[in-house]
C-alpha positions in Angstrom: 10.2 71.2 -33.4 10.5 72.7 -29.8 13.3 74.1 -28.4 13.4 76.2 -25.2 16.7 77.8 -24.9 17.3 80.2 -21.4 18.9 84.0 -22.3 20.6 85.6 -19.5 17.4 87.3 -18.4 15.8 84.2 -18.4 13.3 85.3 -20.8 11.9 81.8 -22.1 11.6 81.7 -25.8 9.6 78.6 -27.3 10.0 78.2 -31.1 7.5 75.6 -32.6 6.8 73.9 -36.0 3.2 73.8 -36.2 0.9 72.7 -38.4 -2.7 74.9 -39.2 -5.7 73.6 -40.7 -8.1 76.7 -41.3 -11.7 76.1 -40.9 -11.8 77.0 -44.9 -10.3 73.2 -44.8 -7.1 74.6 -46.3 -3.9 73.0 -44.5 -1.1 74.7 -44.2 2.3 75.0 -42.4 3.8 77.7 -40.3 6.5 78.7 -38.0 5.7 80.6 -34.9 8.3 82.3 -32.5 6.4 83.3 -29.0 7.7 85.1 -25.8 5.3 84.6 -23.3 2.0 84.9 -25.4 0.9 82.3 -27.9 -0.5 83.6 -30.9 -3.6 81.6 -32.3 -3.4 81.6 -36.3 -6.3 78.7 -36.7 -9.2 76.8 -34.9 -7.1 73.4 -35.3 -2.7 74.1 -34.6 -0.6 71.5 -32.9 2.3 71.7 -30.8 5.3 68.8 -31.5 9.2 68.7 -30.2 11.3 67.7 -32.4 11.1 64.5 -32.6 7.5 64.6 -33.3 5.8 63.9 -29.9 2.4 66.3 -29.4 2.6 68.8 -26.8 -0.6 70.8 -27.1 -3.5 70.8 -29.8 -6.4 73.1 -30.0 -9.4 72.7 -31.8 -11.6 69.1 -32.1 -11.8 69.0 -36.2 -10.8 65.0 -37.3 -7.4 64.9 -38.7 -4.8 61.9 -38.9 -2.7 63.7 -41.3 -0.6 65.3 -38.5 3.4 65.7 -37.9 5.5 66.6 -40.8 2.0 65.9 -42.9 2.5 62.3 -42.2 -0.5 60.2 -41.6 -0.8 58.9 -38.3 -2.2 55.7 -37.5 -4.5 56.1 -34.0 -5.0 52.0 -33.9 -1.5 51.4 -34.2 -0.4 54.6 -32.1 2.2 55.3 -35.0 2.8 57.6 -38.4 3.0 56.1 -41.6 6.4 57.2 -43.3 5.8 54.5 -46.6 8.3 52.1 -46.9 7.5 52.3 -42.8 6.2 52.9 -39.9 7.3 55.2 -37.0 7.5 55.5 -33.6 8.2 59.4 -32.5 8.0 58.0 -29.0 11.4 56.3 -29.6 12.0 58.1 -32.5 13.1 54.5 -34.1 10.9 53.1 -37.0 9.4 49.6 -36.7 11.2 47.8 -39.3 14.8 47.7 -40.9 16.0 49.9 -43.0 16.8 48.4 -46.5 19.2 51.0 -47.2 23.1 49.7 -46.9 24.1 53.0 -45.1 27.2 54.8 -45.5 30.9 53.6 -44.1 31.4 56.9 -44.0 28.0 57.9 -41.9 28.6 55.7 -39.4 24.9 57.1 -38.1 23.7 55.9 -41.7 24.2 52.7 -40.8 22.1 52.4 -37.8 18.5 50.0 -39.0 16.1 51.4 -36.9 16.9 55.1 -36.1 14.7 58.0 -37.5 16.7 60.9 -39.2 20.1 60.2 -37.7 18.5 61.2 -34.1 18.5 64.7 -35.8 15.2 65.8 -36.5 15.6 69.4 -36.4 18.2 69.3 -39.3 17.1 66.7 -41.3 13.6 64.7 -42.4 13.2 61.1 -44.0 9.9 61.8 -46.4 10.2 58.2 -47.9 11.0 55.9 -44.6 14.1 54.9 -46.2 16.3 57.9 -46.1 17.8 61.4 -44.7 17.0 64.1 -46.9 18.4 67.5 -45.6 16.0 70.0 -44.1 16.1 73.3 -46.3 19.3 73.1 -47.3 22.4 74.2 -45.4 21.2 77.6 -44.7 20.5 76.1 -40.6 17.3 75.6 -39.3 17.2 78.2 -36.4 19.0 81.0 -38.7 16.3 81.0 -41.7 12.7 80.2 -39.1 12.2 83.5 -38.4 12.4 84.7 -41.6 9.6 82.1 -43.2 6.2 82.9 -41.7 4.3 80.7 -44.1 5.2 77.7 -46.0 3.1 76.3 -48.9 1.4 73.0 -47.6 0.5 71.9 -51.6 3.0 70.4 -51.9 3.2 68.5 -48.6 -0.5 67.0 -49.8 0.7 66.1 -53.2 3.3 64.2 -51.9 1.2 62.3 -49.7 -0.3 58.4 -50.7 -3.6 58.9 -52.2 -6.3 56.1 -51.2 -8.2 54.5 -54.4 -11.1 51.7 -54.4 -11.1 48.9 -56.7 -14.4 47.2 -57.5 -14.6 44.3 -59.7 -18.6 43.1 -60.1 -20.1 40.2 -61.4 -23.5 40.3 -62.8 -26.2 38.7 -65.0 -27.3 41.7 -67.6 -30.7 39.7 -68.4 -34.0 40.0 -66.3 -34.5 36.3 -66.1 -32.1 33.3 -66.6 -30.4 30.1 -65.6 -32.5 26.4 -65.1 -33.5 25.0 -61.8 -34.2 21.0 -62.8 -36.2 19.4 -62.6 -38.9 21.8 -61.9 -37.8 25.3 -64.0 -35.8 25.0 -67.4 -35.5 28.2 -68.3 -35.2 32.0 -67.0 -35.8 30.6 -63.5 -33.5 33.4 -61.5 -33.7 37.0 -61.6 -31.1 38.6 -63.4 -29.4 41.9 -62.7 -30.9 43.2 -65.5 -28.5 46.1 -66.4 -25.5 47.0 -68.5 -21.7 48.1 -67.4 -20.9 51.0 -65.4 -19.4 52.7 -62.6 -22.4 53.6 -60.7 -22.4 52.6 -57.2 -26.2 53.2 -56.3 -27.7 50.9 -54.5 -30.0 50.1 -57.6 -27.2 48.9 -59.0 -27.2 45.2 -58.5 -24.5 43.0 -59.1 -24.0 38.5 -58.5 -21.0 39.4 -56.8 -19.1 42.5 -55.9 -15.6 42.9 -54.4 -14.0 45.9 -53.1 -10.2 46.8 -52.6 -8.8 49.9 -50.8 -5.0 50.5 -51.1 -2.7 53.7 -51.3 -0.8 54.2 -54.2 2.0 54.4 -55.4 2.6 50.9 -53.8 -1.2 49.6 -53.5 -0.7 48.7 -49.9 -3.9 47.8 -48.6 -6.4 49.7 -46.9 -8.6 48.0 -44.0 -10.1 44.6 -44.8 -11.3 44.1 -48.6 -14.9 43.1 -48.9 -17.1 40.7 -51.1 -20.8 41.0 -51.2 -23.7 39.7 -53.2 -27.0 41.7 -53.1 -30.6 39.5 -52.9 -31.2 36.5 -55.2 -34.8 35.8 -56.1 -36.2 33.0 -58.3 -39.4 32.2 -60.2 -41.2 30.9 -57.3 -40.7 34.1 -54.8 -38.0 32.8 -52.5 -35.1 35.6 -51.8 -31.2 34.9 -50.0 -28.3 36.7 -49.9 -25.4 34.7 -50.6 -22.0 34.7 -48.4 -19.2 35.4 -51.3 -15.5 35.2 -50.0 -12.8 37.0 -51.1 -8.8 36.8 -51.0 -6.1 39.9 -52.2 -2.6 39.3 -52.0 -0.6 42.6 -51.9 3.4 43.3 -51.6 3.4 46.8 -51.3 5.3 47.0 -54.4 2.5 48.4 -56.5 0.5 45.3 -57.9 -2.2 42.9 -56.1 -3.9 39.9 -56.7 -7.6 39.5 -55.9 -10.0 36.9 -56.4 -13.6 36.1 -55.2 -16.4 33.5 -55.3 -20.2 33.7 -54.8 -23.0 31.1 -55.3 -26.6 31.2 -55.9 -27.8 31.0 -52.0 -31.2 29.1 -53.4 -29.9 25.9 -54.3 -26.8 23.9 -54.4 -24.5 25.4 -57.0 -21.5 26.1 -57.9 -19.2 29.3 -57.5 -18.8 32.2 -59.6 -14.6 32.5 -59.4 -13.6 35.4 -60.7 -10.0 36.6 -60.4 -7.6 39.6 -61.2 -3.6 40.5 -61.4 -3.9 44.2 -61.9 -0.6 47.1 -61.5 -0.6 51.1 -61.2 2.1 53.6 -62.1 2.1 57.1 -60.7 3.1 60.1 -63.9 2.6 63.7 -63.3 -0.4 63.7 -61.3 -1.5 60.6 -63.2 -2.8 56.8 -62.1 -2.1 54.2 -64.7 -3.7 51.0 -64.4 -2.8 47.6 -66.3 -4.3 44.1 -65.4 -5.6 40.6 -66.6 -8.9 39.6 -65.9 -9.3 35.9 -65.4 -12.4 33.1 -63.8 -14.8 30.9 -64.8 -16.3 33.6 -67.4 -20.0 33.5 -66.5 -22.0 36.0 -66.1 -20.7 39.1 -67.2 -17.5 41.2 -65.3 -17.1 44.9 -64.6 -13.4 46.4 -63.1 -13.5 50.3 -61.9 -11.8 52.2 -59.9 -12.3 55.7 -58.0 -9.9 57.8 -57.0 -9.6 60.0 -53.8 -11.6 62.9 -55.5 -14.6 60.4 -56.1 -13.8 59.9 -59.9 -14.1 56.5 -61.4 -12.5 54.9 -64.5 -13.8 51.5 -66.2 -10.9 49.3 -66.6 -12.2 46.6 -68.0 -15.7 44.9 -69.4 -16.4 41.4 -70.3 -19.5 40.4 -71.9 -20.0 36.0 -71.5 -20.3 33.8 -74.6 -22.8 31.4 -72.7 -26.1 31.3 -72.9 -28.4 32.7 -70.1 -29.9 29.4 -69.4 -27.2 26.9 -69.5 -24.0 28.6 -69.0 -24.2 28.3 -65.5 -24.2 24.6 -65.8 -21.4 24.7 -68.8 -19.1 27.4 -67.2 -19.3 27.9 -63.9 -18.3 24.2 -62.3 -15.0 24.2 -61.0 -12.7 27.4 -60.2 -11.5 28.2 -63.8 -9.0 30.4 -65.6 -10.5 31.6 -68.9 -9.3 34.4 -69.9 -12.2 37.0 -69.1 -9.7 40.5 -70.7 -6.7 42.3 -70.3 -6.4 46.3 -69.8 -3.5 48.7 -70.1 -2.6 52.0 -69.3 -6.0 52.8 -68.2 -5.9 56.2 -66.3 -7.3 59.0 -64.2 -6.1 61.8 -61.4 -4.7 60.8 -58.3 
């Protein structure tokens, strides 16, 4: 917030809300009354009116978390508030407000308009609302007397971004037939067991990732599906071209499904499919899905959380044989069951 009153003497007094990010990579939040000088707490501050606009920044260190803690979107020039996004240009948000509003608040019932056009009084943390901005004390009466706000709990209230990957994979060395020629063990397998590694030795069939910001799981960038190099018995190596599809709501479950061939020779997909859901506890993400496809080869669901810790969801180990169940399970796109998970958790 910026506000320049004039005193008789027209001394020029410029009271800002700024945010500080320390090169220790601690962020915090301060208020800072100046007369003339500015004084310089951090390498990184910024400078915002009320409504949010940036007036000045020091410092070059990356940062889209910016006013009010809110995550800014550079692409889409606008902060991400949750339920939706804002404009502190207009100081209007892009979409309606679900919210009913207030008879009584006849600025409650306005769709568009951020924090009642009062920004210096009040905050809307969720995109849906007006909360009250520390309490009825007054926002000019009780600045000068907080030099230092806590930012903790700004971060913890922030979306945390998680990664999904869901990986088919062939745990033998050798398998599958190539008629008329090879009968048996005539593809390189993967040649592993399950787990949550993402080295690049690692290999998987099929492999596709999901970003997405909980609570809600609203997607992320662009989810991707890749296979790594399929060889065969007579030294020819592709890379196959797997697709991949998510449907997410924003309301805290998503759909994903994927399919992957062998890129050697004509065959048919590996279609492998999940519903999966997350609640947020006390610090806590809580995961509970279905796991569904043609169930051949062998599945593996994971996700890592925003501290780079990852949590198997789910394994399934195929009942077809490593010669012919590609020709018995994999034709058409199938639903076998392939596991269910619940309440499978780790830290935000």
């Amino acid at each position: 917030m910026s506000r320049t009153p004039v005193s008789g003497s027209n001394e020029q007094i410029l009271l800002h809300f700024r945010a500080v990010r320390q090169l220790s990579g601690e962020l915090q939040w301060s208020y800072a009354k100046h007369t003339g000088k500015k004084a310089v707490r951090s390498v990184v501050t910024y400078d915002y009116d009320a409504f949010g606009n940036l007036l000045h920044s020091t410092g070059t260190t990356p940062n889209n978390y910016l006013f009010a803690g809110e995550q800014f979107d550079p692409d889409l020039n606008l902060y991400y508030n949750r339920a939706r996004y804002l404009n502190t240009g207009t100081g209007r948000f892009w979409s309606m407000d679900t919210a009913e509003g207030d008879d009584n608040s006849p600025v409650s019932l306005h769709k568009y308009l951020n924090v009642g056009a009062n920004p210096v009084d009040r905050t809307d943390t969720s995109g849906n609302g007006i909360d009250e901005l520390i309490g009825s004390l007054g926002v000019m009466a009780t600045l000068d007397t907080i030099s230092l706000l806590n930012f903790d709990a700004v971060l913890k209230g922030l979306p945390k971004e998680e990664t999904l990957y869901v990986r088919s994979f062939a745990p033998w060395d050798w398998f599958g037939a190539e008629p008329p020629i090879c009968a048996n063990n005539c593809f390189r397998g993967n040649n592993r067991s399950f787990t949550t590694s993402r080295d690049k030795s690692v290999t998987s069939k099929v492999t596709g990732i999901v970003k997405f910001l909980l609570p809600t799981m609203t997607l992320v960038g662009t989810p991707t599906a890749y296979s790594d190099v399929s060889r065969d018995v007579y030294g020819r190596a592709a890379t196959g071209q797997p697709t991949i599809s998510v449907n997410a709501a924003g309301d805290g479950k998503l759909h994903m499904e994927f399919a992957g061939a062998n890129p050697l020779v004509p065959s048919p997909d590996i279609d492998t499919k999940l519903d999966i859901s997350a609640q947020v506890k006390s610090g806590q993400a809580c995961y509970s899905g279905h796991l569904y496809g043609d169930a051949f080869p062998n599945a593996e669901a994971f996700v890592v959380n925003s501290h780079d810790q990852a949590a198997m969801l789910l394994t399934f180990a195929t009942t077809g044989g490593r010669n012919t169940g590609p020709l018995h399970f994999l034709p058409g796109n199938n639903n076998r069951d392939m596991g269910s998970f619940s309440s499978k958790c780790l830290p935000e």
